[in-house]
C-alpha angles and dihedrals in degrees: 000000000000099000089054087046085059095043099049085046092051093051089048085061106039089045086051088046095050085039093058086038086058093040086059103051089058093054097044096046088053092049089051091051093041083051090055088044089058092035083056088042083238095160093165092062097044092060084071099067094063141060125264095252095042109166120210132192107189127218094254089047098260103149111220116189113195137352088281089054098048099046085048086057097041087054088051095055109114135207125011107021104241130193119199121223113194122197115214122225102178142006126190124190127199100200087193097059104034088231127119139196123228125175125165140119120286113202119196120222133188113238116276092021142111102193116087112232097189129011145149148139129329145171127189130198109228121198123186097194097124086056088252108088094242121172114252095178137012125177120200131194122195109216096149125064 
């Protein structure tokens, strides 16, 4: 009785491991492709990889509240064109929730260039209501120029 106590408890944990580990993959395959949307300044794309009512919080403290919202303040930008890579360093998921936890570093480039030119520190709130694991919120803080 106890060993089959151990093993169905060994099999909970390792299920729930390989389903987070799932759970991440996802997450982390949507964040690269949202990353090559914004290196091709593919904005159109990149709004697909968030909800509706994303909320944003820029490096510099600008609030943006939904896609409209967001591609309004991405038209308005002025001067170099610049896309954003962010590197993820962790990422938590709560299976019971939908929601996810992701924290890491995001660099700016001008285009055609390699060397970032602003950078810092960011987290985003992931939700996989909709059954696709989408950004609902994501905050960034510049600490680099």
């Amino acid at each position: 009785m106890k060993n089959t106590l151990l093993l169905l408890l060994g099999l909970f944990i390792l299920s729930f491991s390989y389903g987070q580990d799932s759970e991440i993959a996802q997450i982390l395959s949507q964040r690269d492709a949202s990353n090559k949307a914004l290196r091709n300044f593919d904005h159109e794309l990149n709004a697909t990889f968030s909800t509706d009512d994303l909320f944003i919080t820029t490096g510099a403290g600008t609030l943006i509240s939904g896609k409209e919202a967001q591609a309004a303040y991405i038209n308005s930008l002025q001067g170099p064109k610049i896309y954003w890579v962010r590197t993820p360093d962790e990422v938590l998921v709560n299976p019971k929730t939908l929601l996810a936890w992701e924290t890491g570093t995001w660099k700016g480039y001008y285009e055609n260039s390699e060397e970032p030119v602003v950078g810092g520190k960011y987290s985003a709130q992931w939700t996989k209501a909709s059954g696709t694991w989408l950004i609902r919120s994501q905050l960034f803080v510049t600490l680099e120029n």
